[in-house]
mmCIF file of the N, C-alpha and C atoms, coordinates in Angstrom:
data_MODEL
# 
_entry.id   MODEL 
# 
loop_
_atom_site.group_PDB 
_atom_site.id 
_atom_site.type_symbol 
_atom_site.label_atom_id 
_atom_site.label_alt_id 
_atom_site.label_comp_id 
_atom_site.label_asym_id 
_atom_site.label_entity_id 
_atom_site.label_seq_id 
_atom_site.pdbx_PDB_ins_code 
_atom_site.Cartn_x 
_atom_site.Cartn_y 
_atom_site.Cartn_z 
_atom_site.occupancy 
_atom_site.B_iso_or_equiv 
_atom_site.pdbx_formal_charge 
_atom_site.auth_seq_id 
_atom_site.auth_comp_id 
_atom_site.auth_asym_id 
_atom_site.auth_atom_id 
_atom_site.pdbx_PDB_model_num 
ATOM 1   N N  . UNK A 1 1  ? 0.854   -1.157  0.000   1.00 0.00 ? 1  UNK A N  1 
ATOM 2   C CA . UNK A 1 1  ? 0.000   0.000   0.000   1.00 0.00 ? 1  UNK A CA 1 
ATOM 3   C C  . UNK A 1 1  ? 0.907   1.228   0.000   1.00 0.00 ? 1  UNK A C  1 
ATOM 4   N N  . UNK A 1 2  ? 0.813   2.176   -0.524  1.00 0.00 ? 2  UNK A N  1 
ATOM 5   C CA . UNK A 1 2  ? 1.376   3.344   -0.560  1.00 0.00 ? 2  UNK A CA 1 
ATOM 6   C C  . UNK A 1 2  ? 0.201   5.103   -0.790  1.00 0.00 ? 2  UNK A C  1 
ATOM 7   N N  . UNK A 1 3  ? 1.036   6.124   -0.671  1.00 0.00 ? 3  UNK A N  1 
ATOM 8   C CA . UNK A 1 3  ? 0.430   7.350   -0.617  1.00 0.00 ? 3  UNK A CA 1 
ATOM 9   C C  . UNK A 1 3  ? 0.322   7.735   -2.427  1.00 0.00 ? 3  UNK A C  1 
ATOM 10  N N  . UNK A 1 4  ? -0.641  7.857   -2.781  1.00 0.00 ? 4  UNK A N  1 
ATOM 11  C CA . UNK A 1 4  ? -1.060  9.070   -3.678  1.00 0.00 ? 4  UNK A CA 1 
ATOM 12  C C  . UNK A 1 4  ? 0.068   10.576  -3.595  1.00 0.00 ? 4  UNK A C  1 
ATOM 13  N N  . UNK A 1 5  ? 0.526   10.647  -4.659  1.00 0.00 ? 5  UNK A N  1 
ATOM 14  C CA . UNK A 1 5  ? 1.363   12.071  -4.982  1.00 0.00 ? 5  UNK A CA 1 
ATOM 15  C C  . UNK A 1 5  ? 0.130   13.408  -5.326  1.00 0.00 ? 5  UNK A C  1 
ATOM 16  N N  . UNK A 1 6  ? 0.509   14.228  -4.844  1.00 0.00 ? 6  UNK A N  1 
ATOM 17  C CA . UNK A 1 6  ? -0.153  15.140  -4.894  1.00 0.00 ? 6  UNK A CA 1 
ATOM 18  C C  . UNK A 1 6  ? -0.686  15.389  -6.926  1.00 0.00 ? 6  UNK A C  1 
ATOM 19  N N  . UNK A 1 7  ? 0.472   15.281  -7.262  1.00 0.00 ? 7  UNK A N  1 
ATOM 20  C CA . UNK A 1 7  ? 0.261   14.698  -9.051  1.00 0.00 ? 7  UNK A CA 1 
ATOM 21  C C  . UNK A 1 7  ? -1.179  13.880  -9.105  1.00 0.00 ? 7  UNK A C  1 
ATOM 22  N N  . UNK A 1 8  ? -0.959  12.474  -8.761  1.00 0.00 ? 8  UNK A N  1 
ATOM 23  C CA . UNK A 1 8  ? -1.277  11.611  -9.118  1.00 0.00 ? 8  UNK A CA 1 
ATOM 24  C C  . UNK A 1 8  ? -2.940  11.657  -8.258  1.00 0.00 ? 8  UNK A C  1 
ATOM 25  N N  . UNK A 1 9  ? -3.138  12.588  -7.482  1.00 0.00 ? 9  UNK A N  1 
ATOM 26  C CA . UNK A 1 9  ? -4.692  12.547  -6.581  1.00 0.00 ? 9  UNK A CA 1 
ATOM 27  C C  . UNK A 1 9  ? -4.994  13.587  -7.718  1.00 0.00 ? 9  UNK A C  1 
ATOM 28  N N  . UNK A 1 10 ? -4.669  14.505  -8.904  1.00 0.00 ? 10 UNK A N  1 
ATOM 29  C CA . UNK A 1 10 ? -4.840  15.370  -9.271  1.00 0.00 ? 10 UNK A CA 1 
ATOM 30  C C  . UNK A 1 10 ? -5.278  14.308  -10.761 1.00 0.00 ? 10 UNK A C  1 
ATOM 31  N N  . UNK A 1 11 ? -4.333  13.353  -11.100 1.00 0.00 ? 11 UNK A N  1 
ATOM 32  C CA . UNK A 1 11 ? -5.121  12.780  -12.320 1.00 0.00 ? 11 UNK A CA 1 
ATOM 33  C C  . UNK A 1 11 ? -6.307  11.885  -11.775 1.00 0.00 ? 11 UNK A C  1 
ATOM 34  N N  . UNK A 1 12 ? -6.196  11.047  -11.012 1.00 0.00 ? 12 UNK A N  1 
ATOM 35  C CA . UNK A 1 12 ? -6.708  10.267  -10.584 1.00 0.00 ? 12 UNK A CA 1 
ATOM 36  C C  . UNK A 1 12 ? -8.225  11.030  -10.266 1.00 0.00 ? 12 UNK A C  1 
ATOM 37  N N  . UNK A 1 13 ? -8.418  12.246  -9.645  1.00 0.00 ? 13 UNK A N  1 
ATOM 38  C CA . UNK A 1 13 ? -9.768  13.364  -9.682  1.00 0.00 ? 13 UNK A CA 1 
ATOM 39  C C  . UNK A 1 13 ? -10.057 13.483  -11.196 1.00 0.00 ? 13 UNK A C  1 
ATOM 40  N N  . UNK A 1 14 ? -9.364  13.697  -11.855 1.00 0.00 ? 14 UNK A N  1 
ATOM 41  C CA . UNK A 1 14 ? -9.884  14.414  -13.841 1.00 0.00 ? 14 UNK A CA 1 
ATOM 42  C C  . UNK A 1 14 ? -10.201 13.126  -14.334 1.00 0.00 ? 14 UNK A C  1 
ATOM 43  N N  . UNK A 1 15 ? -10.219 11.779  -13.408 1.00 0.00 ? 15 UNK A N  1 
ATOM 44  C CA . UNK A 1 15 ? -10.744 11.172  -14.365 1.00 0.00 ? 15 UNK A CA 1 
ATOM 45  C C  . UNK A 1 15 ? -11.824 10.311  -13.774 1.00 0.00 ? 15 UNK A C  1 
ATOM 46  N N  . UNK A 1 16 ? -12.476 10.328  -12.521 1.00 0.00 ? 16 UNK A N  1 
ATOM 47  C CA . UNK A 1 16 ? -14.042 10.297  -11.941 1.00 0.00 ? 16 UNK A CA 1 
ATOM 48  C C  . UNK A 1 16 ? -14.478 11.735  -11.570 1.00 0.00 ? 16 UNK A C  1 
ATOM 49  N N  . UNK A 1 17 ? -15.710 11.437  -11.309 1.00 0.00 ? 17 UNK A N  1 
ATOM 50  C CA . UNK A 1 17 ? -16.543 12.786  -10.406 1.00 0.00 ? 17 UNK A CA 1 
ATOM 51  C C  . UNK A 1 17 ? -15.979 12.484  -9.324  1.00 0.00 ? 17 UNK A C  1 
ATOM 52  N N  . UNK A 1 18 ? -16.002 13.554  -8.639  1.00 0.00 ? 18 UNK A N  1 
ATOM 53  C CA . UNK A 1 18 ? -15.637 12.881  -6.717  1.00 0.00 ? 18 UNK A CA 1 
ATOM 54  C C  . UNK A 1 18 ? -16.144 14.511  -6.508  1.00 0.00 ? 18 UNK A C  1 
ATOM 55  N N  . UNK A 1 19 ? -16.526 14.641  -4.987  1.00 0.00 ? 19 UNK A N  1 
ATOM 56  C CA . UNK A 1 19 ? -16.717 15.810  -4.596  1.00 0.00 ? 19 UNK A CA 1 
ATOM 57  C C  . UNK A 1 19 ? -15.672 17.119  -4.658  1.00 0.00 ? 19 UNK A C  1 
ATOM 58  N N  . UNK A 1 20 ? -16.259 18.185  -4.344  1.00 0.00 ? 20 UNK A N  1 
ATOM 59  C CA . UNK A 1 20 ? -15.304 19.413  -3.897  1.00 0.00 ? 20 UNK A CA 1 
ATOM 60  C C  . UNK A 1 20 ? -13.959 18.623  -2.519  1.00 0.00 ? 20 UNK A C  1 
ATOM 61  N N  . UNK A 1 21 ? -13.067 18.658  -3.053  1.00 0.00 ? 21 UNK A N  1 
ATOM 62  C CA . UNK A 1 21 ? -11.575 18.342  -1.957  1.00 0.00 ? 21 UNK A CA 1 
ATOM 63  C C  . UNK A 1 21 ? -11.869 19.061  -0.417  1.00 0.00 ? 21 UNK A C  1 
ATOM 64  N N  . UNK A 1 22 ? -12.576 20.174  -0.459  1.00 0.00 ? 22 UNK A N  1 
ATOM 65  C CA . UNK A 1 22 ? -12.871 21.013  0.217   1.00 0.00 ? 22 UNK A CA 1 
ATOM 66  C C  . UNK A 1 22 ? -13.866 20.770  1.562   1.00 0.00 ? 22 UNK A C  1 
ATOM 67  N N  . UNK A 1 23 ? -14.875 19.962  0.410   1.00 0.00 ? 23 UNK A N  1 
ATOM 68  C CA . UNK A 1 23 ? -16.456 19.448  1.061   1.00 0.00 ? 23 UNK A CA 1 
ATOM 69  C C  . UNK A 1 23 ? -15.794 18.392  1.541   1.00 0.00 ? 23 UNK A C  1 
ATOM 70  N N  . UNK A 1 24 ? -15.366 17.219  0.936   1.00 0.00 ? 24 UNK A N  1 
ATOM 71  C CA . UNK A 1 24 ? -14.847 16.416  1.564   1.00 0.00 ? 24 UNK A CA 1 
ATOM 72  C C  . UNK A 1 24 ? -13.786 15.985  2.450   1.00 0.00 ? 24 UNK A C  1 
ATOM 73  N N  . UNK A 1 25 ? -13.551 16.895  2.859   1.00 0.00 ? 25 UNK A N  1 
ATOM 74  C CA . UNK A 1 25 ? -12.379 17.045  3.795   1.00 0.00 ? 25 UNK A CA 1 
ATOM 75  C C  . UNK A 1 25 ? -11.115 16.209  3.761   1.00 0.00 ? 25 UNK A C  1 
ATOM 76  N N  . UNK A 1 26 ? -10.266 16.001  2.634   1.00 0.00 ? 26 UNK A N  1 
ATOM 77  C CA . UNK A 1 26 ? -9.238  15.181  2.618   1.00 0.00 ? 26 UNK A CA 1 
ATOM 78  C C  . UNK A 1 26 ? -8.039  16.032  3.432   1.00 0.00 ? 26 UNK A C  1 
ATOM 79  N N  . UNK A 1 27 ? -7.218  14.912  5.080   1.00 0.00 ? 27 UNK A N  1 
ATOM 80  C CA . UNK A 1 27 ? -6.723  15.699  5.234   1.00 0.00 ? 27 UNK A CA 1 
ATOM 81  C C  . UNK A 1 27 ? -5.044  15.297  4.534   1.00 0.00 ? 27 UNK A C  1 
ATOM 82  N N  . UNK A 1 28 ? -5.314  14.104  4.260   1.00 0.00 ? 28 UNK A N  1 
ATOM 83  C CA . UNK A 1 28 ? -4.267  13.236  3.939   1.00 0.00 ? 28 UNK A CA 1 
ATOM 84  C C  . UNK A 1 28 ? -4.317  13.084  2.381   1.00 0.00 ? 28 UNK A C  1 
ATOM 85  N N  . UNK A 1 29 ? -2.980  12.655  2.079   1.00 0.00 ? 29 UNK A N  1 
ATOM 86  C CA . UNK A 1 29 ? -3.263  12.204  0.712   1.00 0.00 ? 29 UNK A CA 1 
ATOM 87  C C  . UNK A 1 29 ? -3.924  10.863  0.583   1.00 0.00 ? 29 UNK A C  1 
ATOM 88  N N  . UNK A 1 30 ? -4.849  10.185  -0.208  1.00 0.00 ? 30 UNK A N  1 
ATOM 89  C CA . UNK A 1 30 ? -5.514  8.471   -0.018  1.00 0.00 ? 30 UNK A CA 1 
ATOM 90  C C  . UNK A 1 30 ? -4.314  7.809   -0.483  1.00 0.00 ? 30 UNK A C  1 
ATOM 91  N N  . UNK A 1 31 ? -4.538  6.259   0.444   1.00 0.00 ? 31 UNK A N  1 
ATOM 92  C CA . UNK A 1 31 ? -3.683  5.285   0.032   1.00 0.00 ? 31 UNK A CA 1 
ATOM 93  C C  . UNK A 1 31 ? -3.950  4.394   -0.852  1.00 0.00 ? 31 UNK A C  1 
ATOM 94  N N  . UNK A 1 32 ? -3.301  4.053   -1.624  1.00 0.00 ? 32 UNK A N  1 
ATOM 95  C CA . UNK A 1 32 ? -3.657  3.169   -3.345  1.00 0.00 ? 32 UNK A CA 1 
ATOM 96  C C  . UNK A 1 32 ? -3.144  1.844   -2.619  1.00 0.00 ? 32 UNK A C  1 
ATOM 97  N N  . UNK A 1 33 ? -3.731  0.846   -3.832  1.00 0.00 ? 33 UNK A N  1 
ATOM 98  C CA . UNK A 1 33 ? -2.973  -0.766  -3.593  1.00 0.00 ? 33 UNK A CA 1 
ATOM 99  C C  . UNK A 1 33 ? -2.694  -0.780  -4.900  1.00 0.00 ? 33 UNK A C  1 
ATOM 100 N N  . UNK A 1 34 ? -1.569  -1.456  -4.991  1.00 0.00 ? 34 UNK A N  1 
ATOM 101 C CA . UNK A 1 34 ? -0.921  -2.058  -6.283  1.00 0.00 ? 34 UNK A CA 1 
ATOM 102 C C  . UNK A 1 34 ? -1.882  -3.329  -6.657  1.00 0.00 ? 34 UNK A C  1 
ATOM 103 N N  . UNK A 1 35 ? -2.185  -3.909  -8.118  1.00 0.00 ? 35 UNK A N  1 
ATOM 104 C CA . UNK A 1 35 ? -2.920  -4.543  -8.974  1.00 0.00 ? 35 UNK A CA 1 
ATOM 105 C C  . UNK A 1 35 ? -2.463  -5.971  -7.976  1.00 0.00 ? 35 UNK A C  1 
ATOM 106 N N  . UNK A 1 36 ? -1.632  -6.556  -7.102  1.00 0.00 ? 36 UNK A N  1 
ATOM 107 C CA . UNK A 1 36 ? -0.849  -7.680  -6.873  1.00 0.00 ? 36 UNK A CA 1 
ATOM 108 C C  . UNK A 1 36 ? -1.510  -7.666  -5.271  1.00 0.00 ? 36 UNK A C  1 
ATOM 109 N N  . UNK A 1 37 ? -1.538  -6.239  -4.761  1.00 0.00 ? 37 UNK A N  1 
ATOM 110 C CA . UNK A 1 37 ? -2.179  -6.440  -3.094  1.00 0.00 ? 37 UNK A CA 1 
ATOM 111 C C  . UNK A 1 37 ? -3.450  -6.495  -3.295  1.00 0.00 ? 37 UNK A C  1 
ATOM 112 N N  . UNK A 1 38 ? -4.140  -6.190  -4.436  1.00 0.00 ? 38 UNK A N  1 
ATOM 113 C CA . UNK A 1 38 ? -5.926  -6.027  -4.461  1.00 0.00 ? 38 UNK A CA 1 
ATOM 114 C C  . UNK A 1 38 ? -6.033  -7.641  -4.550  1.00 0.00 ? 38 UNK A C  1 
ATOM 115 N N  . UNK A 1 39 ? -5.352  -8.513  -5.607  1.00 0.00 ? 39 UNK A N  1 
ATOM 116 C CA . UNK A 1 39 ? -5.659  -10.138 -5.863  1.00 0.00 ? 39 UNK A CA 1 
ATOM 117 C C  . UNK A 1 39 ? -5.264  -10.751 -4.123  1.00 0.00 ? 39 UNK A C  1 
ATOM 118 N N  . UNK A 1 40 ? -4.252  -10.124 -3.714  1.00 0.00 ? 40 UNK A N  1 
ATOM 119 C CA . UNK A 1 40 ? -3.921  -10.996 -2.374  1.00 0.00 ? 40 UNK A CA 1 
ATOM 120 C C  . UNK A 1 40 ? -5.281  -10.770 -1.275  1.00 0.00 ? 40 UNK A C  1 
ATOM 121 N N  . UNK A 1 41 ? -5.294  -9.515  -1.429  1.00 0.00 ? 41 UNK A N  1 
ATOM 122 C CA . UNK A 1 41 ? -6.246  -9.264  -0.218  1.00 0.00 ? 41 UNK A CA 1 
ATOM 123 C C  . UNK A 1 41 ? -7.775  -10.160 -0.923  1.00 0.00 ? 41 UNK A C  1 
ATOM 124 N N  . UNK A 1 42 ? -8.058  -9.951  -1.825  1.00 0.00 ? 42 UNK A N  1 
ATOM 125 C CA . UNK A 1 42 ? -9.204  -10.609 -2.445  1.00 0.00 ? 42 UNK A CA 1 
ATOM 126 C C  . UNK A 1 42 ? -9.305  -11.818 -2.214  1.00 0.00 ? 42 UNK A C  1 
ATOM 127 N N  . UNK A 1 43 ? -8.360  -12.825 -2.181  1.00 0.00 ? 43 UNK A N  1 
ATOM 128 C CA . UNK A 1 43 ? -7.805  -13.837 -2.009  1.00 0.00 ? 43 UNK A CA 1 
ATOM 129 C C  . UNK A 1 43 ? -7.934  -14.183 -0.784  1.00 0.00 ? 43 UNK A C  1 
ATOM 130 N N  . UNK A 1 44 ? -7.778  -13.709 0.604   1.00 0.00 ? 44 UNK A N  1 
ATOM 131 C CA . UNK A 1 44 ? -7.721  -13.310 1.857   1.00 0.00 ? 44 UNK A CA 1 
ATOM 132 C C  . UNK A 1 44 ? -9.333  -13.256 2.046   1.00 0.00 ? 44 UNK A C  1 
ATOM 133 N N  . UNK A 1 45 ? -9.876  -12.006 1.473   1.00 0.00 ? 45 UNK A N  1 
ATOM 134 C CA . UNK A 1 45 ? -11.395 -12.116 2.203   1.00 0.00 ? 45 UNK A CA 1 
ATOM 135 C C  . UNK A 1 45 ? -12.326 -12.952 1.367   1.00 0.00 ? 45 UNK A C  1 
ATOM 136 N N  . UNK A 1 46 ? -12.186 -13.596 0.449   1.00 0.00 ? 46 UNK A N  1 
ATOM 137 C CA . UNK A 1 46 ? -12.783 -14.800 0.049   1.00 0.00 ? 46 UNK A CA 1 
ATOM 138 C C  . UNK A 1 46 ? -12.331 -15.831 0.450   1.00 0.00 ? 46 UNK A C  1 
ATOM 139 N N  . UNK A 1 47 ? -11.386 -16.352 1.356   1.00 0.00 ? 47 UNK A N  1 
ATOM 140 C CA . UNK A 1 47 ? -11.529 -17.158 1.851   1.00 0.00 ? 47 UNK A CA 1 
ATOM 141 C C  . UNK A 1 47 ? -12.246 -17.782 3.156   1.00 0.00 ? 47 UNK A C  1 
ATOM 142 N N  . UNK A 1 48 ? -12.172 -18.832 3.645   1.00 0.00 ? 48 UNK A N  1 
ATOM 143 C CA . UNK A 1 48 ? -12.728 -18.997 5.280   1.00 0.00 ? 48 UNK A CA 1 
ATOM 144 C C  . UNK A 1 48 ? -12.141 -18.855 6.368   1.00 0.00 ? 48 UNK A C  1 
# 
């Protein structure tokens, strides 16, 4: 897991709707998962 670059929260916004930054009070930058931790963790909560 890692932090969003101030860059990259800036493309990552131009390319959904998401609210005003403002309204939503981000105080942090959001944390992303790499394509490899989303299958593990998936992997993890589908199991028993």
């Amino acid at each position: 897991m890692f932090e969003l670059t101030k860059e990259e929260l800036k493309n990552w916004r131009s390319q959904i709707v998401t609210s005003n930054q403002y309204i939503m009070g981000l105080r942090h930058l959001p944390m992303a998962f790499t394509e490899q931790e989303v299958a593990m963790l998936s992997g993890i909560l589908n199991s028993d």
